[in-house]
C-alpha positions as CSV (number, residue, x, y, z in Angstrom):
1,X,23.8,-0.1,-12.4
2,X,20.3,0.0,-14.1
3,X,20.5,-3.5,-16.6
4,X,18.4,-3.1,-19.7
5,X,15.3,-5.7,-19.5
6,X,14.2,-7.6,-22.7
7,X,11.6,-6.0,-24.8
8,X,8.2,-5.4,-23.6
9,X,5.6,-7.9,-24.0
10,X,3.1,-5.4,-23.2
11,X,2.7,-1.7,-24.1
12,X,2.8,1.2,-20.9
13,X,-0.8,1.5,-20.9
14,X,-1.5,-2.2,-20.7
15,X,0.7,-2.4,-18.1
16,X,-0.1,0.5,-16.2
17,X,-3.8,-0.7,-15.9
18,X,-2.6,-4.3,-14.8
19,X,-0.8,-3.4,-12.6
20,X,-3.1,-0.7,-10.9
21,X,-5.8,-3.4,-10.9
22,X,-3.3,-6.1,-9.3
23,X,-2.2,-3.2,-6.3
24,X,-5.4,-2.1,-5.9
25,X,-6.3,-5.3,-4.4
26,X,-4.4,-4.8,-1.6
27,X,-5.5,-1.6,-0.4
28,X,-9.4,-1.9,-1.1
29,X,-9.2,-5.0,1.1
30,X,-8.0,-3.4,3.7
31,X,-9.9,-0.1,3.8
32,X,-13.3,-0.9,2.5
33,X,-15.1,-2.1,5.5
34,X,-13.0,0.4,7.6
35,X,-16.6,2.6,7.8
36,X,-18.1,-0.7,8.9
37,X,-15.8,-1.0,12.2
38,X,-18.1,0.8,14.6
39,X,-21.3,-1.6,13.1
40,X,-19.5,-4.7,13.4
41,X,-18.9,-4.4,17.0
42,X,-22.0,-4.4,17.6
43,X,-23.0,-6.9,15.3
44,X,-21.0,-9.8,16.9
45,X,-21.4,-8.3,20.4
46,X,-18.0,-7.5,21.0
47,X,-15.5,-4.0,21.8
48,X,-14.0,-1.9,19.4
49,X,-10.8,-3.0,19.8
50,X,-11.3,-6.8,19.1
51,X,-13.0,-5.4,15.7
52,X,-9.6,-4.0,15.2
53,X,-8.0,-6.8,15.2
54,X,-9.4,-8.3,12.1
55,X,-7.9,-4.9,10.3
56,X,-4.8,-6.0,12.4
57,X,-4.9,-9.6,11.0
58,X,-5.2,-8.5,7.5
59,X,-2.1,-6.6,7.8
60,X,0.0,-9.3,8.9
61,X,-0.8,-11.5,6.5
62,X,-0.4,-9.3,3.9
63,X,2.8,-7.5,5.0
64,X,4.0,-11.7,6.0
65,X,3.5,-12.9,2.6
66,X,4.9,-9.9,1.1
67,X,8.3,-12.0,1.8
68,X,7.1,-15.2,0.1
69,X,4.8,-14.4,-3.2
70,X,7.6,-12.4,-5.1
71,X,10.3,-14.9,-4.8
72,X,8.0,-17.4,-5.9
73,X,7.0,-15.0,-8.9
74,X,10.6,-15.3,-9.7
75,X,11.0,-19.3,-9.3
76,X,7.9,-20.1,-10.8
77,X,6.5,-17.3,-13.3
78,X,4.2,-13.9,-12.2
79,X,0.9,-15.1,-14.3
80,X,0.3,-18.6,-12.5
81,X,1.5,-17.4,-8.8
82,X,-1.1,-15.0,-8.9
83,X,-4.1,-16.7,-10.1
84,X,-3.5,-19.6,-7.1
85,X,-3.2,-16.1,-4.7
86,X,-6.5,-14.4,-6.0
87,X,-8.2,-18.1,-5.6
88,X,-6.9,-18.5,-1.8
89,X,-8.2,-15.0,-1.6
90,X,-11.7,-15.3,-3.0
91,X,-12.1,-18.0,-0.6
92,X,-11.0,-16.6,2.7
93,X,-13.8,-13.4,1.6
94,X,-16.4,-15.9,0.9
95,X,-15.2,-17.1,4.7
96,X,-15.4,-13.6,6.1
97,X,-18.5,-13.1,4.3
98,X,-20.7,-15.2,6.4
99,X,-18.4,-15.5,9.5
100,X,-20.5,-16.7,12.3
101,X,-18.4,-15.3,14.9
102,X,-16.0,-12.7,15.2
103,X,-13.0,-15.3,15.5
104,X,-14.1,-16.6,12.1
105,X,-13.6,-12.6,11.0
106,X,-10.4,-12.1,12.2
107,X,-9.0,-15.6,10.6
108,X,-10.6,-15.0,7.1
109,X,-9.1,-11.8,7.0
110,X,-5.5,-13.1,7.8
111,X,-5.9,-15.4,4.9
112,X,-7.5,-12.7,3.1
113,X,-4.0,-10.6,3.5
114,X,-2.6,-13.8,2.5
115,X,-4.4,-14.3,-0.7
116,X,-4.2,-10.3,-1.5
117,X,-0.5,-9.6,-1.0
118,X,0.2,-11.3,-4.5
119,X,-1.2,-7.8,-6.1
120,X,1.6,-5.6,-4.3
121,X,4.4,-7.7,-5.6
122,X,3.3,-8.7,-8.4
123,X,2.0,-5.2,-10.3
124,X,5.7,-3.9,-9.4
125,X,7.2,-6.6,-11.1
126,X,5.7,-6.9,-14.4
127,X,7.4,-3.2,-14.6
128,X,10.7,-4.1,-13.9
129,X,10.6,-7.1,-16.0
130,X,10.0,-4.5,-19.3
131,X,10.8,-0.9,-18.2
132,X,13.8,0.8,-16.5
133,X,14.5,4.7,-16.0
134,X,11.6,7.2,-17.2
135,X,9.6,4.8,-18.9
136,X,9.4,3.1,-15.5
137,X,8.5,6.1,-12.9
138,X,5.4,6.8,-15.8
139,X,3.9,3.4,-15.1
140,X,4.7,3.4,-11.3
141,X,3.3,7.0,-11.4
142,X,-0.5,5.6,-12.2
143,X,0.4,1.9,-10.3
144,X,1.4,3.9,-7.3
145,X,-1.9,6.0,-7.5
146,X,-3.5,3.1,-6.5
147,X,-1.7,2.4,-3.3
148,X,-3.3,5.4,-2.2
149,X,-6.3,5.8,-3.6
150,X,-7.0,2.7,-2.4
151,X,-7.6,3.2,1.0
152,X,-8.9,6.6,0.5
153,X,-12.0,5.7,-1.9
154,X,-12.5,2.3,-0.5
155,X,-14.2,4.0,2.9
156,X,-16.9,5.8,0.5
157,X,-17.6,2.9,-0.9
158,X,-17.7,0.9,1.9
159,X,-19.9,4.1,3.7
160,X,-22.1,3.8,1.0
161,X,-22.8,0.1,0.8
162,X,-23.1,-0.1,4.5
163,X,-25.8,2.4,4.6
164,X,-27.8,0.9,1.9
165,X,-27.2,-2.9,2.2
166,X,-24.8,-4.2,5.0
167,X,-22.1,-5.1,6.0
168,X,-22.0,-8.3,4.3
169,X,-22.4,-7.0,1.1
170,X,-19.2,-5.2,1.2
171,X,-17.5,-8.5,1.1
172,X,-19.5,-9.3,-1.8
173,X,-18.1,-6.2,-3.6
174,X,-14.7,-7.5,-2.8
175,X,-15.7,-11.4,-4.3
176,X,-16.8,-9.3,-7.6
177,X,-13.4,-7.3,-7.7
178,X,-11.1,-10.1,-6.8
179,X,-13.4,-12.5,-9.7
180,X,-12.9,-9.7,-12.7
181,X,-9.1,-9.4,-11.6
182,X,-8.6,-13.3,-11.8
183,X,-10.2,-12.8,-15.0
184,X,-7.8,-10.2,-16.0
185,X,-4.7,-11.6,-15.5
186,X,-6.1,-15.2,-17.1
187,X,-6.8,-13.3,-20.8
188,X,-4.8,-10.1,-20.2
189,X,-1.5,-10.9,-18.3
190,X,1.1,-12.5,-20.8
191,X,4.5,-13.9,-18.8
192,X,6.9,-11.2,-18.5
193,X,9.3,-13.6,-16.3
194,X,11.4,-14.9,-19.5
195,X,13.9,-16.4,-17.2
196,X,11.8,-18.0,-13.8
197,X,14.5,-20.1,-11.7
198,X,12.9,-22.6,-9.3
199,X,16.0,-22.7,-7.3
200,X,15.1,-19.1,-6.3
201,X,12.3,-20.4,-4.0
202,X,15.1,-22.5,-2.0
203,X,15.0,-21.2,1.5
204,X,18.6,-20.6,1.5
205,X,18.5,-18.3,-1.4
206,X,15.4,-16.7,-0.5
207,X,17.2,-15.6,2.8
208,X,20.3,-14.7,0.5
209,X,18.4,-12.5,-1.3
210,X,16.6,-10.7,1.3
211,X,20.2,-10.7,3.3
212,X,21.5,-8.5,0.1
213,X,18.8,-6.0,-0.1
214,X,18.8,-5.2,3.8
215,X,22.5,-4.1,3.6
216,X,22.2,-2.3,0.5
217,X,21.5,1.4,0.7
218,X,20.7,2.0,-2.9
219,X,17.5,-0.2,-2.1
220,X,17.2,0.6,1.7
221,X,17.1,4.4,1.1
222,X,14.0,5.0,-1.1
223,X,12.2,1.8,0.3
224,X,12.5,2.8,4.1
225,X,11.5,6.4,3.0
226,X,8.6,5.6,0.9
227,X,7.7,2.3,2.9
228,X,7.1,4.3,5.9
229,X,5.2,7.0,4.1
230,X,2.4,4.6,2.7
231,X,2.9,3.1,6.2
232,X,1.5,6.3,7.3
233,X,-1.2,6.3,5.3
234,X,-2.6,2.7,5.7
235,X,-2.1,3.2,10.1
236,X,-4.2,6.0,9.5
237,X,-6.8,3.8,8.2
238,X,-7.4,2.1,10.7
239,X,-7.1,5.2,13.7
240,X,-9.5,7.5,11.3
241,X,-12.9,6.0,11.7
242,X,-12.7,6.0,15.2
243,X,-11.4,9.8,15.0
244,X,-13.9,10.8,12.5
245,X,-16.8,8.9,13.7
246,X,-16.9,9.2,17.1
247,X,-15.3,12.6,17.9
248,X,-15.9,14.8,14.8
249,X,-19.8,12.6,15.0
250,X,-20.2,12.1,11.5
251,X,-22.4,9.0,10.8
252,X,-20.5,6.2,8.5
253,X,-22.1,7.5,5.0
254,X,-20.8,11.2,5.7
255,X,-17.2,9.5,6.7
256,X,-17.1,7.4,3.3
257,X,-17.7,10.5,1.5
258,X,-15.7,13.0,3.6
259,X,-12.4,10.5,2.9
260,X,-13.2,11.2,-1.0
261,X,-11.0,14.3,-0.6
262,X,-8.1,12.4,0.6
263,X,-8.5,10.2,-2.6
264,X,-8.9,14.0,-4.5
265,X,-5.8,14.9,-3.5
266,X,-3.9,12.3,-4.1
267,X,-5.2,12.0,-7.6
268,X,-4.4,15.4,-8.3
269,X,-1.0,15.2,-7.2
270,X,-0.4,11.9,-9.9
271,X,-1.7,13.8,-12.5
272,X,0.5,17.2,-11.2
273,X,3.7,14.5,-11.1
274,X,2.5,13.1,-14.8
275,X,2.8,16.8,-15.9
276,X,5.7,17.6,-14.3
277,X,8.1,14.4,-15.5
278,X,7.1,15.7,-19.0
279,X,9.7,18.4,-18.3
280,X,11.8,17.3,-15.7
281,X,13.3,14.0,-14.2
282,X,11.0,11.8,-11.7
283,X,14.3,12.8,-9.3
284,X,14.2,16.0,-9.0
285,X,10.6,15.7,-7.7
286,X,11.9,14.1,-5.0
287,X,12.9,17.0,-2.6
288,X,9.7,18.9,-3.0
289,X,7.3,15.4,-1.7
290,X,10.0,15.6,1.4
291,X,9.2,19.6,2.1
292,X,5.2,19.2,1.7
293,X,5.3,16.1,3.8
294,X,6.8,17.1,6.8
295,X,4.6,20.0,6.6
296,X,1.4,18.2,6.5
297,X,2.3,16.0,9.5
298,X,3.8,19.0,12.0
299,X,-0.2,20.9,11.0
300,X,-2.3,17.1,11.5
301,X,-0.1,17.2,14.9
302,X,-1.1,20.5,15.6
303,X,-4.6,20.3,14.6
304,X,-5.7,17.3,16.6
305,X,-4.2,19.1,19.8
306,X,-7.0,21.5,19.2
307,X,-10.3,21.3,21.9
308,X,-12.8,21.2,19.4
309,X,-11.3,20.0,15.9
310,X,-13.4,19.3,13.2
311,X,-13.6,17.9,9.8
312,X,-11.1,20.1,8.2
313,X,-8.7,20.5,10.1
314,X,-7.9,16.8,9.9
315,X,-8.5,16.3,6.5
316,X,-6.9,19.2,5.3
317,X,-3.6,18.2,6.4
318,X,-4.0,14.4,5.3
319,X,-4.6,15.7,1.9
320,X,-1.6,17.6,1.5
321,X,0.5,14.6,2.5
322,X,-1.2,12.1,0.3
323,X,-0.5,15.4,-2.6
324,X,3.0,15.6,-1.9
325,X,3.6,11.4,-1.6
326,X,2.3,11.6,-5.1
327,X,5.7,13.5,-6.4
328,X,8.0,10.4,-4.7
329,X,6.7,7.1,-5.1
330,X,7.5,6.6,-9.4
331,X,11.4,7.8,-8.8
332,X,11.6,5.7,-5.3
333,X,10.3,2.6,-6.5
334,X,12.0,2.9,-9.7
335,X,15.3,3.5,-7.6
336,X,14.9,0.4,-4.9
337,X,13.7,-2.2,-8.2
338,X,16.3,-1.0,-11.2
339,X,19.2,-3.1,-9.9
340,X,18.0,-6.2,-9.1
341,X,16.3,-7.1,-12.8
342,X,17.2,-11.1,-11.9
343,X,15.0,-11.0,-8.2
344,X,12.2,-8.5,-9.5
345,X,9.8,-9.9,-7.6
346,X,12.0,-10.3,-4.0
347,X,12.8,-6.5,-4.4
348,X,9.2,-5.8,-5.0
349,X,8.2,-8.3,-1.9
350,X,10.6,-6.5,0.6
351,X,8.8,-3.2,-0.7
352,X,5.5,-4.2,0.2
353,X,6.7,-5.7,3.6
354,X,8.4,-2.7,4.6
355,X,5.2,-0.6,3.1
356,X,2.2,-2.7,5.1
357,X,4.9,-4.1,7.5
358,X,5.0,-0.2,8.9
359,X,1.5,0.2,8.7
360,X,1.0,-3.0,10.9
361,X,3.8,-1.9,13.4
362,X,1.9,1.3,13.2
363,X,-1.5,0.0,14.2
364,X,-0.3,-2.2,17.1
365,X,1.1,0.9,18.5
366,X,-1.9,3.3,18.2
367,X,-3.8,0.0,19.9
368,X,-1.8,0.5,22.2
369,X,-1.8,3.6,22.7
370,X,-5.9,3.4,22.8
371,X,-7.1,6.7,22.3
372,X,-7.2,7.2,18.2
373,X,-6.7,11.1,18.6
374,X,-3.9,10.8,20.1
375,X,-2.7,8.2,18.1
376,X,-3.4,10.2,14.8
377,X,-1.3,13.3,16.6
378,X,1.7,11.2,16.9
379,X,2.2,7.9,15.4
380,X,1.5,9.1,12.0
381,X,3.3,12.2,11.8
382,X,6.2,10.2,13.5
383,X,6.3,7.0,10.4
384,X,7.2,9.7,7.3
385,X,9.7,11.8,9.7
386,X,12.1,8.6,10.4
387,X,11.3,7.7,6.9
388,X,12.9,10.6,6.1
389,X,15.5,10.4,8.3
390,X,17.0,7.4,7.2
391,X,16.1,8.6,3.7
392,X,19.1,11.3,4.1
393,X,21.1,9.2,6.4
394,X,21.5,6.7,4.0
395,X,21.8,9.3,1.2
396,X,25.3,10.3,3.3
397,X,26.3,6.2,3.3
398,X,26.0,6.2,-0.6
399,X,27.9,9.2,-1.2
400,X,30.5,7.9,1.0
401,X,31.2,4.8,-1.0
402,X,30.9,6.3,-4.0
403,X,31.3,9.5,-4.6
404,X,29.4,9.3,-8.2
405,X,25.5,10.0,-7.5
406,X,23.8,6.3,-8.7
């Protein structure tokens, strides 16, 4: 049951471009020194694989804290949550900035994740607080094309400033985003929790909360599917570099641009969504993101099984994934936040945990697993395909205990 909010304290395009701003965080974070991952190796004199684990670190804090900043959105009001998160954040990347050793790295970028997981949470939030049904999927359409274009035009950015400044100035680059945000939400953000309930910070009612949404299918079933496809994306992240760089040889400027085309295709598929919910419902798009999906991942797993792959055939596949995601994330994420109006920001939370908390699970594995081609060949295709699994599994529960489509 989808409960009306109040009205809107902010129009769609205000919000939209909050939010957008506030998710973005996240994902630049992560991805923007990615091209850098090779240098800093050799920078603080150390393997490849310890450099992965300040990616690794950011994604635990970030997927950890996922569970803690929406709840206290809810207890204690979205506006002054998130300015004390963007502060804790500009000081763990002032930290990271001039990190004398790569143990100073890895624990700025924990807190980093820390700081930046407010953004996730938070930019889903301020939607459900004002907008249910159509209304909503609009704004999550353009929100949502920042979870991915994120991490695909962060690399360029971080290829270009690499190759003309450093690798400390790409930390300055996120001090001057993370800044102008703080300022945003200071002049721009008005309160859109009208009801914040300190008593929802209680441990025993955060656990409550959390308990609920884990055993309910109408959130599980779009989250799981959708968490596990931006999973996807964001484990590819941090397997790509080391695939592009090192066995396709391009040099870190030519990988920053080359990832442009993931970021080109997921743009194109918002706008192609935008187009389409003009004459149909955000649902029905639904189906078609499943079909183009699975497609994508069986070609990328056929591709990298190839002697002598090159820049294409990685990318090309990549693309049409991140084109067909495009068509599912407004209708999902409107789905998993429309009936829970009174724990907004919990529901939003367990989102983003479920979201980076896959990408993180993802990562350790293709660590594990130690050669990034073969990581990319089956750890990424593998995240959307259970996603979708459960996705129709728990499609079956629901229609079982009501027979009534929610």
């Amino acid at each position: 049951m989808q409960i009306s909010p109040p009205p809107p304290v902010m129009s769609e395009r205000r919000t939209a471009i909050l939010g957008a701003a506030l998710v973005a965080i996240g994902p630049i974070s992560m991805a923007l020194y990615t091209p850098a991952m090779p240098t800093l190796a050799a920078v603080f004199d150390t393997s490849p694989s310890v450099i992965k684990l300040t990616l690794t670190a950011y994604f635990a804090g970030f997927a950890l804290t996922q569970l803690i900043c929406g709840p206290l959105t809810d207890a204690y009001g979205r506006r002054p949550v998130t300015l004390w998160f963007l502060a804790l954040y500009l000081v763990a990347t002032a930290v990271a900035t001039w990190a004398p050793t790569v143990e100073w790295l890895i624990v700025a970028r924990l807190i980093q994740g820390v700081g930046a997981a407010v953004g996730m949470a938070v930019s889903r939030a301020i939607v459900r607080d004002q907008y249910i049904g159509q209304a909503s999927s609009r704004i999550l359409n353009a929100v949502g094309m920042m979870l991915a274009v994120g991490p695909a035009v962060s690399p360029t950015i971080g290829g270009i400033t690499l190759t003309l400044f450093g690798w400390q100035q790409i930390f300055y680059f996120m001090i001057l985003y993370g800044v102008a945000l703080g300022l945003a939400v200071f002049f721009l953000l008005p309160e859109t929790n009208t009801a914040p309930d300190p008593t929802r910070a209680h441990p025993r009612r955060l656990v409550n909360a959390y308990l609920t949404l884990c055993v309910t299918p109408v959130f599980l079933r779009p989250s799981l599917f959708i968490g596990l496809s931006l999973g996807c994306i964001y484990t590819m992240a941090t397997i790509i570099p080391f695939v592009m760089i090192e066995h396709v040889g391009l040099t870190p400027a030519q990988f920053g641009f080359g990832m442009m085309l993931q970021s080109a295709c997921y743009f194109s598929g918002t706008i192609v969504t935008s187009r389409l919910m003009r004459r149909f419902d955000a649902d029905n798009l639904v189906p078609w993101s499943i079909a183009g999906m699975l497609v994508a991942m069986s070609l990328l797993a056929v591709m990298l099984h190839q002697p002598d792959f090159g820049y294409l055939m990685v990318m090309g596949p990549i693309g049409l994934f991140t084109f067909s995601l495009a068509h599912a994330i407004p209708a999902t994420t409107t789905w998993a936040l429309a009936s829970f109006p009174r724990m907004a920001g919990s529901a939003a939370s367990m989102m983003g945990f479920i979201q980076f908390g896959s990408g993180f699970a993802g990562s350790i594995v293709a660590a594990w697993i130690g050669d990034p081609v073969l990581a990319m060949a089956t750890v990424a295709p593998a995240m959307p395909v259970i996603g979708v699994i459960a996705y129709v599994v728990l499609g079956l529960v629901m229609r079982r205990q009501s027979p009534a489509r929610m």
